[in-house]
N, C-alpha and C positions, 0 to 999 in steps of 0.2 A: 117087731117093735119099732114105735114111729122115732124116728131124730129130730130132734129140735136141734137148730145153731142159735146160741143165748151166747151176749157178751160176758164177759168176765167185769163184773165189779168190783174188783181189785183194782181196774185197771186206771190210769187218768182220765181224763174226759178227752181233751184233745185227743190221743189213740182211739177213746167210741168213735168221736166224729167224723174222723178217717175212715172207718169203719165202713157210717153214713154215708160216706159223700163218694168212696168205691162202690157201696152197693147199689145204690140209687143213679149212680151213672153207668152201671152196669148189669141190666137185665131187673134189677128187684121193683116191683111196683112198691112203692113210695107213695103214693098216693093219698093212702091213708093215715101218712104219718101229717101230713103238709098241713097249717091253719085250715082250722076247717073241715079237717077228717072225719073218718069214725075214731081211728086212734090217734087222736094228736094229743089227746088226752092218758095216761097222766104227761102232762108235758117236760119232760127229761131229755137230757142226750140218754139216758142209760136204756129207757124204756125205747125210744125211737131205735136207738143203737140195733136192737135184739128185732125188731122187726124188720129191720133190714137189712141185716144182716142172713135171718132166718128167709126170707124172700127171695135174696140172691142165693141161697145155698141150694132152696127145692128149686130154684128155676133151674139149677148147673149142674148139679150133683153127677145129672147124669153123664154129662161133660167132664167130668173130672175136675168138677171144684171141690173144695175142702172149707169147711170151717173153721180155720187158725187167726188169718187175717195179723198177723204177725204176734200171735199171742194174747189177742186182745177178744178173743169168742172162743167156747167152745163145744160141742156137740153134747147135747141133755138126753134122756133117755124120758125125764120126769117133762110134761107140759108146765111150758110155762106162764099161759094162758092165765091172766086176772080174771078174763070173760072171753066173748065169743072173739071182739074185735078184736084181741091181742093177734091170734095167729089164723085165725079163719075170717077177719070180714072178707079177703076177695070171695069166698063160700057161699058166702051168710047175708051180703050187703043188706036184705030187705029185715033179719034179724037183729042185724048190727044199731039198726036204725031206734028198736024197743028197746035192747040193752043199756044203750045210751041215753036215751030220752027216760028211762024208768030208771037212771043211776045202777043199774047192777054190776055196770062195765067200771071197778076202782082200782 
């Protein structure tokens, strides 16, 4: 069964962006989140938050990372994929590209 790391929305926003700003300087492609992405859209800390948070978790996992992040994410069992770019555009780039352009990506 696959894992997904999703933040907790419970949580504040400052705690997401922690989240953010350890994954993205460590090992998670961010890339897609950045102006200008495939997913930079919806534009949230909540929705950025879960992307990279889930990015840094499959790049370490195997390393011994965890998805806790002080409380603030936890590990899904359910996908939490809106569309493709949520958790597969490094996958899909050239899909990511129709998703978005045809709005199915909300």
């Amino acid at each position: 069964m696959a894992e997904f790391c999703v933040c907790r929305s419970d949580q504040p926003t400052a705690a997401l962006q922690k989240v953010i700003d350890f994954s993205c300087g460590n090992d998670a492609d961010c890339s897609s989140i950045l102006q200008g992405g495939g997913c930079y859209n919806p534009n949230n800390v909540a929705a950025h938050c879960s992307w990279a948070a889930n990015s840094y978790y499959q790049n370490n996992k195997a390393k011994g990372a965890t998805c806790e992040f002080g409380g603030a994410a936890t590990i899904s069992t359910a996908d939490p994929s809106t569309c493709f770019c949520y958790l597969l555009a490094p996958l899909v780039s050239d899909l990511q590209s129709f998703f978005v352009s045809s709005h199915l990506c909300r």
